[in-house]
Backbone as CSV, one residue per row, in Angstrom:
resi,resn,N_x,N_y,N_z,CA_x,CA_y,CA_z,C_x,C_y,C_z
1,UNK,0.844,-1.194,0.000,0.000,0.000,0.000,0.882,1.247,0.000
2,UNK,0.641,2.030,-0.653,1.243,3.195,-1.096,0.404,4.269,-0.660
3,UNK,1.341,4.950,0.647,0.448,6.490,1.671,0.789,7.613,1.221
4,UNK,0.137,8.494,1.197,0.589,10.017,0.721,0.446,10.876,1.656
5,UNK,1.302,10.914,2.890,1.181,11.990,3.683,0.994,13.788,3.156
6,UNK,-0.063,14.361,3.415,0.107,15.498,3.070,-0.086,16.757,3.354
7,UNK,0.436,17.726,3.785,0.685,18.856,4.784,0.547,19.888,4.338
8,UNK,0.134,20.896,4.951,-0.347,22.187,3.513,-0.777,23.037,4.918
9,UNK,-0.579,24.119,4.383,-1.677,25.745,5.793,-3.078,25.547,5.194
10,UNK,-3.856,25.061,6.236,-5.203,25.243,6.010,-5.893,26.439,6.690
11,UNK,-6.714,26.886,5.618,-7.208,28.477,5.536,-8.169,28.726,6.146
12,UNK,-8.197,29.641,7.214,-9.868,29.679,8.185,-10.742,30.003,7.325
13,UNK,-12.161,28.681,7.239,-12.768,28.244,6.499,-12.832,29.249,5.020
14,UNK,-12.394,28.772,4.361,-11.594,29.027,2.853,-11.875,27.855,2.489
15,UNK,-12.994,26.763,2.144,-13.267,25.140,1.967,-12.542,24.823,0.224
16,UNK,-13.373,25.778,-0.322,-12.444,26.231,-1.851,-11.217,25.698,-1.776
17,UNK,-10.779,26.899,-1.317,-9.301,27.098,-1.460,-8.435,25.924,-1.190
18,UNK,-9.099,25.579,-0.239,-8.204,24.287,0.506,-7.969,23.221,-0.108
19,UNK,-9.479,22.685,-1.057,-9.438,21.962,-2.174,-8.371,21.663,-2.530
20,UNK,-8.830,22.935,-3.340,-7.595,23.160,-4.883,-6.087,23.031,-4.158
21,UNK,-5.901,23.193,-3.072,-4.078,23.159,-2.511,-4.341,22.135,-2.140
22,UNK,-5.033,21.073,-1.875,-4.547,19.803,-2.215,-4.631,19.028,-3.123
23,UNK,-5.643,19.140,-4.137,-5.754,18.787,-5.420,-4.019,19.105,-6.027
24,UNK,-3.512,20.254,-6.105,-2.513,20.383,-6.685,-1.150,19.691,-5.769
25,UNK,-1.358,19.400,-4.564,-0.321,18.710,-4.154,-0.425,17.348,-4.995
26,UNK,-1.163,16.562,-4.965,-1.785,15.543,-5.347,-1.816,15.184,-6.898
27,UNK,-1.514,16.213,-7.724,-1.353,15.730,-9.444,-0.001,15.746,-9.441
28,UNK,-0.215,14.165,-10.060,0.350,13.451,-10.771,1.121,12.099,-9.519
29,UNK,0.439,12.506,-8.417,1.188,11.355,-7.443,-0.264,10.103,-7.454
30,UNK,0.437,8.647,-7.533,-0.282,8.023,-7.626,-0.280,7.312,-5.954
31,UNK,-0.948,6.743,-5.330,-1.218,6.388,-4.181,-2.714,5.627,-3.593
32,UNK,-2.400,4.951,-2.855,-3.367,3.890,-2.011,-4.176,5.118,-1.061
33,UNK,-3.642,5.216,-0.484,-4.640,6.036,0.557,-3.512,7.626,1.026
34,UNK,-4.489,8.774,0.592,-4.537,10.259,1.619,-4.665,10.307,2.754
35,UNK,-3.786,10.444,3.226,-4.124,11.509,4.973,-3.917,12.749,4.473
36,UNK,-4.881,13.603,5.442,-4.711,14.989,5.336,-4.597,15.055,6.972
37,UNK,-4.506,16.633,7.209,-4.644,17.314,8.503,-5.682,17.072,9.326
38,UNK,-5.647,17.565,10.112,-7.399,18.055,10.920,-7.963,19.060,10.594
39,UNK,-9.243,18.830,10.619,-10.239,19.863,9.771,-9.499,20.766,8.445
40,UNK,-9.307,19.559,7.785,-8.501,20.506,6.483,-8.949,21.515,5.760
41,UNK,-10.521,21.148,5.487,-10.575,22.087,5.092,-11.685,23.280,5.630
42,UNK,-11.129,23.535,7.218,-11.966,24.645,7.464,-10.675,25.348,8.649
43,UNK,-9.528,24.374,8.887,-8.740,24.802,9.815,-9.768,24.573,10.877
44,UNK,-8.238,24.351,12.204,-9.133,23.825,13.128,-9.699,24.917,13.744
45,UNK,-10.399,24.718,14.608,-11.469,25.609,15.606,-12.485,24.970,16.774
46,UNK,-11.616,25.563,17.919,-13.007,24.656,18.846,-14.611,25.684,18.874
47,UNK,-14.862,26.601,17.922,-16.169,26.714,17.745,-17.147,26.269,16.676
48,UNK,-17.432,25.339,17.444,-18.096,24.148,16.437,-19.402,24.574,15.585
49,UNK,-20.223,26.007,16.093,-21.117,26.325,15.228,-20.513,26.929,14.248
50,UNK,-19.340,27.761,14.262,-18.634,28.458,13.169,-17.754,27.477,12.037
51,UNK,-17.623,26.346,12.364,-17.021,25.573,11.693,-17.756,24.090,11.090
52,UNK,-18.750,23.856,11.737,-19.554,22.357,11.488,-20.004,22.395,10.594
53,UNK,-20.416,21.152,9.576,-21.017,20.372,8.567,-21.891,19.653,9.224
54,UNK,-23.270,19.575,8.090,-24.075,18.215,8.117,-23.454,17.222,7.924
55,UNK,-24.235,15.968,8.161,-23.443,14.614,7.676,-23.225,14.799,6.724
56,UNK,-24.273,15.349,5.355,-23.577,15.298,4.031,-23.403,16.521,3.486
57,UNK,-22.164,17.211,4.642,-21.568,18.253,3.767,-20.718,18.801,3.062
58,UNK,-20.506,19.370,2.587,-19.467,19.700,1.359,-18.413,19.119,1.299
59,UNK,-17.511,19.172,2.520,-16.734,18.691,2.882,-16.075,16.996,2.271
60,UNK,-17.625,16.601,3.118,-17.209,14.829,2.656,-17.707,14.440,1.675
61,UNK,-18.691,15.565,0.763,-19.185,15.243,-0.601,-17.799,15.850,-1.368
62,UNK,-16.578,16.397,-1.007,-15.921,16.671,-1.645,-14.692,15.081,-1.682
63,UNK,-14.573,14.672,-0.332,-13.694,13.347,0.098,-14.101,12.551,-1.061
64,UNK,-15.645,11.736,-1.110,-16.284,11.166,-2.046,-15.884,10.737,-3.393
65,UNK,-16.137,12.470,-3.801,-16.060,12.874,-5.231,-14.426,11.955,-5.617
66,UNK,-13.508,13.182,-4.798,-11.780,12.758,-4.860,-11.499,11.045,-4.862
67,UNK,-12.053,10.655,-3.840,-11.695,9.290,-3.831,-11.841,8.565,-4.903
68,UNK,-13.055,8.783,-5.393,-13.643,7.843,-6.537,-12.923,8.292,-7.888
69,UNK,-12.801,9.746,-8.247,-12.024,10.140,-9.513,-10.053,9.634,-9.101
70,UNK,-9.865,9.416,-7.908,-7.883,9.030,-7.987,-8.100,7.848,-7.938
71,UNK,-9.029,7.251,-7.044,-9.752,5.214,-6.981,-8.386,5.503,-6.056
72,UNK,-8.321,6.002,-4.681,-7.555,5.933,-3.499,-8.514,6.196,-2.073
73,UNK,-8.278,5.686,-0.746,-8.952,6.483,-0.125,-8.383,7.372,0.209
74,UNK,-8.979,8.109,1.110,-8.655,9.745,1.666,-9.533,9.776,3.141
75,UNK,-8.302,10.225,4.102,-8.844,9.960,5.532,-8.196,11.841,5.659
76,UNK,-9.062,12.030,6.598,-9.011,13.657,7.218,-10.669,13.840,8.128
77,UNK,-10.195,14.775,9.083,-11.863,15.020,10.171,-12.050,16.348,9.506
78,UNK,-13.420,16.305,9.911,-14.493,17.360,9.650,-15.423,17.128,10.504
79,UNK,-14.957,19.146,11.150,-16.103,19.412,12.103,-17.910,19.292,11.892
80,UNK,-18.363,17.945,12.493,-19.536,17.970,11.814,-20.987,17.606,13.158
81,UNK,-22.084,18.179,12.675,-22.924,18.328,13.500,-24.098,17.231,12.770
82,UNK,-24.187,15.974,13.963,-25.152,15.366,14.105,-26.366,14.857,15.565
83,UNK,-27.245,15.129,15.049,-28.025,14.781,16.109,-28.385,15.626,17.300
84,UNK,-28.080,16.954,16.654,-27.695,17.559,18.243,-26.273,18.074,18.173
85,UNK,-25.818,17.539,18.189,-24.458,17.075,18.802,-22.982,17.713,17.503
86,UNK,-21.805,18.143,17.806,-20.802,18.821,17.255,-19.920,17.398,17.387
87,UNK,-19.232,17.012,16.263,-18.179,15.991,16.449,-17.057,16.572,15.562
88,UNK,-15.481,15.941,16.202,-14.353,16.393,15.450,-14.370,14.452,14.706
89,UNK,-15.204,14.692,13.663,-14.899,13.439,13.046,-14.109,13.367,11.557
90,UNK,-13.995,11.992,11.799,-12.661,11.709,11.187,-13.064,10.751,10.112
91,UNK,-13.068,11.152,8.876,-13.913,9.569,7.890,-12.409,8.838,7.098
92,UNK,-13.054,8.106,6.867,-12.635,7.155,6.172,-12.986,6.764,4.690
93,UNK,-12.628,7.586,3.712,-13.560,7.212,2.661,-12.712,6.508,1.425
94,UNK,-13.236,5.336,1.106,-12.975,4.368,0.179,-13.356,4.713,-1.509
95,UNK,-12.558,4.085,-2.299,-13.105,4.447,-3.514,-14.095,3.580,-4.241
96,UNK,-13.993,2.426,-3.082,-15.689,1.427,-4.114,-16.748,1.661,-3.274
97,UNK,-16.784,2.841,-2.533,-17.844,3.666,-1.767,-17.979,3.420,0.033
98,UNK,-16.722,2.267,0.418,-16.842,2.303,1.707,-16.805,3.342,2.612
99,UNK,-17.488,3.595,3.148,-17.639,4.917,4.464,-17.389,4.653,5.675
100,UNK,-16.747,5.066,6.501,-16.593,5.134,8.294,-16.341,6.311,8.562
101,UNK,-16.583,6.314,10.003,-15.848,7.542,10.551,-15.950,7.287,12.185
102,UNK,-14.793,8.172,12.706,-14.572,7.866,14.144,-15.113,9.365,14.795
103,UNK,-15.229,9.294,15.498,-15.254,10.938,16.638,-13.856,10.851,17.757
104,UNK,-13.554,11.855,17.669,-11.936,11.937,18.045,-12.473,12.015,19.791
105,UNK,-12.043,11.276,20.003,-12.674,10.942,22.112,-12.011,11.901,22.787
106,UNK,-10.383,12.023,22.503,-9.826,13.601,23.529,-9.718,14.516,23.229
107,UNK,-11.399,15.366,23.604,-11.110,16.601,23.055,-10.322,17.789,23.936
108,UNK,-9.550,18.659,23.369,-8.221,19.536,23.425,-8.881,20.356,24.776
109,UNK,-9.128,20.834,25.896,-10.101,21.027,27.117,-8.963,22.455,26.694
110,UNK,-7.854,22.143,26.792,-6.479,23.226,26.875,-7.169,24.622,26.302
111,UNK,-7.233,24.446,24.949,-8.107,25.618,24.031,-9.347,25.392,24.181
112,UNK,-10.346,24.763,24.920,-12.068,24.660,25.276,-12.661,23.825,24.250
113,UNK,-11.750,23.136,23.679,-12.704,21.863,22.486,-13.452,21.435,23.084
114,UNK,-13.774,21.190,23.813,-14.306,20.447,24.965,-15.930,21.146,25.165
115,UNK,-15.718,22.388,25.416,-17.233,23.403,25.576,-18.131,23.228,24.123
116,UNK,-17.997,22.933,23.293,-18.483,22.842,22.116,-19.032,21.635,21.411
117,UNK,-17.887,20.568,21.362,-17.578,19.500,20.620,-17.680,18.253,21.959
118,UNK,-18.516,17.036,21.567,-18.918,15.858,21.769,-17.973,15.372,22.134
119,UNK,-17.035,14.299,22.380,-15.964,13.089,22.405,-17.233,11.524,22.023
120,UNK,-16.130,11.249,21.037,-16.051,9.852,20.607,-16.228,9.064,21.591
121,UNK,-16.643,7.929,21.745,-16.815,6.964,22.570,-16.222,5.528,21.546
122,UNK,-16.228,5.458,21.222,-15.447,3.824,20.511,-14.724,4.005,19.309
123,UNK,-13.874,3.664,19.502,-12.642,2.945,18.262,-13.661,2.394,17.221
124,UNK,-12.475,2.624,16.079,-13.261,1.868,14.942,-11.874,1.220,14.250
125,UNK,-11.985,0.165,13.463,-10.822,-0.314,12.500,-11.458,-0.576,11.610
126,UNK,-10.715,-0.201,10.506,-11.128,-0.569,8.691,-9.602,-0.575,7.933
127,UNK,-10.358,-2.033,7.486,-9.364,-3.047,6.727,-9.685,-2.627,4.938
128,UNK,-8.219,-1.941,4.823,-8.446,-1.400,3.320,-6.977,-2.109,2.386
129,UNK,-7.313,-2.610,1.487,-5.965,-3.713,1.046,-5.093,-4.149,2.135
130,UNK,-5.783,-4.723,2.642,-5.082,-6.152,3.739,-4.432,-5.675,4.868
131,UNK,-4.605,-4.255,5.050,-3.808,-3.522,6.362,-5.245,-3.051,7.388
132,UNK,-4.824,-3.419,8.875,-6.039,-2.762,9.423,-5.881,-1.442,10.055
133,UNK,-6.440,-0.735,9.896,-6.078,1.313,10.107,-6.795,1.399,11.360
134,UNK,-6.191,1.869,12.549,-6.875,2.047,13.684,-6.776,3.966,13.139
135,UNK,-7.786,4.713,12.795,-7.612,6.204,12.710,-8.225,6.751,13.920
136,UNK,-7.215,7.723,14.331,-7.189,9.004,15.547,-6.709,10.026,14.955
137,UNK,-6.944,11.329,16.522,-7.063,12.292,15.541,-6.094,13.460,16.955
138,UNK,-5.361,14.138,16.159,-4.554,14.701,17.163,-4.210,14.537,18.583
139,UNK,-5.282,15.243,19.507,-4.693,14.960,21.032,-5.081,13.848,21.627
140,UNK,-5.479,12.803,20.580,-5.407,11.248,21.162,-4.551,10.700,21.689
141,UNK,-2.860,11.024,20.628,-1.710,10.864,20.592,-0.657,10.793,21.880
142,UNK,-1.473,11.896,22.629,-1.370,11.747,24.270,-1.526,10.695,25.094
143,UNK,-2.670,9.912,24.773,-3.061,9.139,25.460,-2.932,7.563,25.096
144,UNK,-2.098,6.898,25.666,-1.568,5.759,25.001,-3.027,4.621,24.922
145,UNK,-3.475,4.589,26.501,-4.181,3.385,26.578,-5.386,3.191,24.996
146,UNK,-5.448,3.915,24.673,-6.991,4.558,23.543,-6.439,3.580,22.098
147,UNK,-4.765,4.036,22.049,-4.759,3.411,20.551,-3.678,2.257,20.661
148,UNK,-3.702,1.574,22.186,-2.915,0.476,22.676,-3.577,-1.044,22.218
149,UNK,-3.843,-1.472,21.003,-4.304,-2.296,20.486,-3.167,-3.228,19.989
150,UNK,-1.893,-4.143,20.208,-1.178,-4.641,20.092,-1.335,-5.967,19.329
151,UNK,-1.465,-6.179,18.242,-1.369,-7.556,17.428,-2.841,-7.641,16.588
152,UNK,-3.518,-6.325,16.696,-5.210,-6.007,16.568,-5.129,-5.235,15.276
153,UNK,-3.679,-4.713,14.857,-3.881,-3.614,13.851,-2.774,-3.303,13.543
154,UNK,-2.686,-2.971,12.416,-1.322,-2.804,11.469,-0.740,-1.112,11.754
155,UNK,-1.857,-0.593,11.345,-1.386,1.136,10.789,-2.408,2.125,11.701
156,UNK,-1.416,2.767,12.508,-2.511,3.809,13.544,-1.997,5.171,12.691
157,UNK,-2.918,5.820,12.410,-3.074,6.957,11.087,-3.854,8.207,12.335
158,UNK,-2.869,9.571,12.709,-3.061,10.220,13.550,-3.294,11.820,12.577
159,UNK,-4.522,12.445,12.459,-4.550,13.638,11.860,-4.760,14.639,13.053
160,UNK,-3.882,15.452,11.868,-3.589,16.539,13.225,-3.580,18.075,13.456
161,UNK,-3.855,18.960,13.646,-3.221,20.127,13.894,-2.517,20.679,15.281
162,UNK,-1.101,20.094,15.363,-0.649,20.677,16.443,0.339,21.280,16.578
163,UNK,0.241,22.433,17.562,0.899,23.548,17.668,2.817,23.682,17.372
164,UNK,3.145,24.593,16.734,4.557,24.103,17.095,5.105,24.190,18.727
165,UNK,4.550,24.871,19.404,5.250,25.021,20.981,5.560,23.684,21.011
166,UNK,4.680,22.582,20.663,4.710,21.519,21.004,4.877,20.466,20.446
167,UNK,5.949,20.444,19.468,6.579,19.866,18.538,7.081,18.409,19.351
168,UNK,8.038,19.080,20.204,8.927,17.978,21.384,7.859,16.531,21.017
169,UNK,6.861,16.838,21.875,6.182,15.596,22.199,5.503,15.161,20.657
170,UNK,4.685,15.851,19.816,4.590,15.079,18.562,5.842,14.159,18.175
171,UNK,6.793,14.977,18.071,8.307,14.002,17.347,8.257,12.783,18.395
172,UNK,8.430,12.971,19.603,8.426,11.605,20.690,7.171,10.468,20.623
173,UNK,6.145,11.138,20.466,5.167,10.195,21.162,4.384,9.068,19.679
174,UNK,5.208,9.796,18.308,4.611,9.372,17.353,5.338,7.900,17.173
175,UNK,6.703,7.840,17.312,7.659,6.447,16.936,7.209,5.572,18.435
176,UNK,6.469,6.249,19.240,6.342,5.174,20.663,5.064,4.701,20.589
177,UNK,4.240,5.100,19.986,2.872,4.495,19.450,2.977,3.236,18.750
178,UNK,4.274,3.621,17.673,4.853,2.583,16.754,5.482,1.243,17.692
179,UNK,6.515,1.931,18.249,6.919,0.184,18.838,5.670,-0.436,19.984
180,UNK,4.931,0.238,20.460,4.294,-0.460,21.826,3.367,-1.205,21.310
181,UNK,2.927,-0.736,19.633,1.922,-1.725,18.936,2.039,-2.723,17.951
182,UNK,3.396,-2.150,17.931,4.052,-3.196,16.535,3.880,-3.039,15.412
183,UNK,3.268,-1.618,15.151,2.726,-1.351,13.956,3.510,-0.205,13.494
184,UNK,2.762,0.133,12.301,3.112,1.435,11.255,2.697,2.505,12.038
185,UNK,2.902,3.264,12.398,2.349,5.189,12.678,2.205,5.987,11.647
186,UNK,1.486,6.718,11.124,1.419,7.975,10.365,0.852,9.187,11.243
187,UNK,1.687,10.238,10.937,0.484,11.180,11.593,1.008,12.530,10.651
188,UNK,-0.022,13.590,10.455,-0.117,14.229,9.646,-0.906,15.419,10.160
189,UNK,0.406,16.457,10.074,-0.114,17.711,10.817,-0.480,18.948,10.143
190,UNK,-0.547,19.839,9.635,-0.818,21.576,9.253,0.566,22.305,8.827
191,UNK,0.976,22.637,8.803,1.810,24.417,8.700,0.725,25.810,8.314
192,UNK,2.073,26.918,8.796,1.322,28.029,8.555,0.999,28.351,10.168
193,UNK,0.404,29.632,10.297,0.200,30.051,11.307,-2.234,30.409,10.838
194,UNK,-2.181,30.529,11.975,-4.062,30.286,12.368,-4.289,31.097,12.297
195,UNK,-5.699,31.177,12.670,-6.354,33.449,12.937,-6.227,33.792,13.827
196,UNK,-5.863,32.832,15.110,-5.135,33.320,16.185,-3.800,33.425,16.231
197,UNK,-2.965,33.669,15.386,-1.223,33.622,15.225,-0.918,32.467,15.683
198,UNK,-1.429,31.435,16.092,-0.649,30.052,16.615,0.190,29.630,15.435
199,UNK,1.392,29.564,15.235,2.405,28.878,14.363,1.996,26.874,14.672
200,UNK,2.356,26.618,13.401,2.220,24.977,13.277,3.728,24.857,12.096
201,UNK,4.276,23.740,12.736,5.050,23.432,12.018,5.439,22.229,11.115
202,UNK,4.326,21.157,11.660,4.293,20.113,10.232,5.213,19.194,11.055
203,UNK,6.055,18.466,10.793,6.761,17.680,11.037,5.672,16.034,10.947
204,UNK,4.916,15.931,10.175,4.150,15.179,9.744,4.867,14.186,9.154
205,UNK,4.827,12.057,9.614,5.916,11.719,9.489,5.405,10.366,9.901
206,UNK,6.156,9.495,9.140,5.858,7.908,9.192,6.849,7.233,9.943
207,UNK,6.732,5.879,10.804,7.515,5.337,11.291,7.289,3.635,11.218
208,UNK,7.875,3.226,10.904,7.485,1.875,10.776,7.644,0.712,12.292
209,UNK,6.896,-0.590,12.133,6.464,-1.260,13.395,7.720,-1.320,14.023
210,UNK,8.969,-0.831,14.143,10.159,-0.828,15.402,10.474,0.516,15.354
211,UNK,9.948,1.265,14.857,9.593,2.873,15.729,10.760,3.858,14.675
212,UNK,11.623,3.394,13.789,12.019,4.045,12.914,11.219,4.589,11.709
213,UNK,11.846,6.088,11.994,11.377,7.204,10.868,11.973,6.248,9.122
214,UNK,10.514,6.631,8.598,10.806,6.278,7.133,10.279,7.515,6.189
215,UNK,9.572,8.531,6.798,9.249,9.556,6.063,9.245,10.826,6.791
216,UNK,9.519,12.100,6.506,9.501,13.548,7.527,8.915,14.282,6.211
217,UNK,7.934,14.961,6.665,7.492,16.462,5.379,7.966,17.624,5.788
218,UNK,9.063,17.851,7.248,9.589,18.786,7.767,8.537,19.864,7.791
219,UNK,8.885,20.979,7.780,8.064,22.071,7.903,7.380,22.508,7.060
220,UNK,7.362,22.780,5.466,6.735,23.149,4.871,5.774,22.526,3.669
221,UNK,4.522,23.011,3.218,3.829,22.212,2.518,4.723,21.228,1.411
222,UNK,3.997,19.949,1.349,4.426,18.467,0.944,3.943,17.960,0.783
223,UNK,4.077,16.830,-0.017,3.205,15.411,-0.047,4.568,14.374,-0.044
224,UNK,4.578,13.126,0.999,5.296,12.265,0.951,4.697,11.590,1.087
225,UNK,5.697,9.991,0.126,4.996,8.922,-0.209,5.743,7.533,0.691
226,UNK,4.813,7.073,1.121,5.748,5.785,2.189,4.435,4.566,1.446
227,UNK,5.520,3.356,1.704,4.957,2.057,1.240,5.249,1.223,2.435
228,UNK,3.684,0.476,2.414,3.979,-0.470,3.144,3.753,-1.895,2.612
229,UNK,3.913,-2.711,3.604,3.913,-4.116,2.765,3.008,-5.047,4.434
230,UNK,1.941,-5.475,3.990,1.538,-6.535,5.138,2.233,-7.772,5.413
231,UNK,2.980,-8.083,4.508,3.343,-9.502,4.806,4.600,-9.309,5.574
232,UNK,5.235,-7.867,5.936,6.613,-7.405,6.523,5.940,-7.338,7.890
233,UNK,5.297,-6.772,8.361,4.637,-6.958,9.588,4.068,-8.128,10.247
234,UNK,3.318,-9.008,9.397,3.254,-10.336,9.819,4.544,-11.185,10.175
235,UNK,5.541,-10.778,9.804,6.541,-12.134,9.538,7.577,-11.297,11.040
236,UNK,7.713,-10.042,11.032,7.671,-9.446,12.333,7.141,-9.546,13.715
237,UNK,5.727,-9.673,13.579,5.433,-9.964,14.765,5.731,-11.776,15.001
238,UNK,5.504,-12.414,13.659,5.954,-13.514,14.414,6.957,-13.725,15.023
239,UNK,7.820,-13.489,14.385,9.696,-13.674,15.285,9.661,-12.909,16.403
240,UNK,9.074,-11.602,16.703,9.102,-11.058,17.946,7.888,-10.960,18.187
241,UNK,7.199,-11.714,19.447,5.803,-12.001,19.563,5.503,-10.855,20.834
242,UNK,5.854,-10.144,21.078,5.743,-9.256,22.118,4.140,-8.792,22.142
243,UNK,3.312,-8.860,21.321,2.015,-8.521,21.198,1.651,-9.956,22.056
244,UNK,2.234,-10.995,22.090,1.490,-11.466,22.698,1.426,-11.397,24.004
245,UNK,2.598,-10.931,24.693,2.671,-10.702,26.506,2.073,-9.186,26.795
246,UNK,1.262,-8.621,25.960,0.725,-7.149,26.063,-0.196,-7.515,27.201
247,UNK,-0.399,-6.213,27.670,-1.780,-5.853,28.863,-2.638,-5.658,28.341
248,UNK,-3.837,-6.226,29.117,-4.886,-5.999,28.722,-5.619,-4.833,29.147
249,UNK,-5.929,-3.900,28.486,-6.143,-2.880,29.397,-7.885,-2.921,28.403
250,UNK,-8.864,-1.860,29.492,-10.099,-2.225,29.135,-10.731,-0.560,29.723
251,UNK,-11.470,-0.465,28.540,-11.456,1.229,28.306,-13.044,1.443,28.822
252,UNK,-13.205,2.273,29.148,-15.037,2.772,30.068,-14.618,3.906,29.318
């Protein structure tokens, strides 16, 4: 499977615009599955009436469209309002029309995500050419027990917008996700600075199941391409079975 990490300044809601700057990252690269940022294309915001979608809004009628014209999927959240309710969700969209989506469970309390926006309550995994994708979504990344699924899942795929102050711990906590699960990491962050001057610096970046970097988009807009292979991970965990002496840990 062939990933296209891809990093770009997303424009306070500018949905257009945002498009087209990834559309043009994106011609002429061929690839299995897109990650984008968080809320790509509205930039993030914990005010969820200023930023939310219906279930079927533009947004993921735009994911849709893309998927089906490259025949790749494309994973990225969008602030979206169902039921009531504000979610930082995260889809999953396939090109022979499979759909998911998660709700990102830790919301950011730091900046008040929290006053606005719902939390996720359950994990989801989707198995797309023979790899299983546990997707989260920024300040999950914090929290180990959530995406501690050990021998359950190949590729934990983290979208993101986070700050540069706080670079340190993105660079750390992304390759330790990788070895404690045995799996692939992706995570995929923003550049550019917000409408509040917050600087983001990207460092959006793959690591494979023993916690070595195989891809960096460094700081400025990019698209990088990492390959993986399922049968390299299988033949891995067998010789080192460490998934199998894992804890069981059990989430409320």
């Amino acid at each position: 499977m062939r990933l296209a990490l891809l990093q770009f300044d997303t424009l306070w809601l500018r949905r257009e615009d945002n498009f087209r700057s990834i559309e043009r990252l994106l011609e002429g690269v061929e690839c299995d599955l897109v990650v984008l940022p968080e809320m790509f294309s509205t930039a993030y915001s914990t005010t969820a009436d200023q930023v939310a979608e219906p279930t079927t809004g533009p947004t993921l009628e735009w994911m849709r469209s893309t998927s089906h014209r490259l025949q790749c999927a494309i994973i990225g959240t969008v602030a979206t309002s169902d039921k009531g309710n504000f979610y930082n969700r995260m889809y999953v969209v396939l090109p022979d029309g499979g759909e998911y989506h998660y709700d990102k469970r830790h919301l950011f309390t730091f900046a008040g995500e929290d006053r606005t926006f719902s939390p996720g309550k359950e994990r989801i995994i989707v198995e797309w050419q023979g790899v299983r994708i546990l997707p989260l979504v920024c300040y999950d990344l914090r929290f180990p027990a959530w995406s501690y699924l050990p021998g359950q899942v190949d590729l934990l795929v983290y979208s993101a917008s986070w700050a540069a102050s706080r670079t340190g711990a993105w660079d750390s906590l992304l390759p330790a996700r990788a070895i404690e699960n045995q799996a692939w990491v992706v995570g995929v962050n923003r550049v550019g600075t917000d409408k509040d001057g917050t600087p983001y610096c990207g460092h959006s970046a793959a690591y494979d199941f023993m916690g070595r970097k195989m891809a960096d988009c460094g700081e400025g807009a990019c698209v990088r391409i990492v390959e993986i292979e399922p049968s390299k991970i299988a033949a891995f965990r067998e010789r080192f079975r460490a998934w199998q002496d894992a804890d069981k840990i059990e989430i409320k």
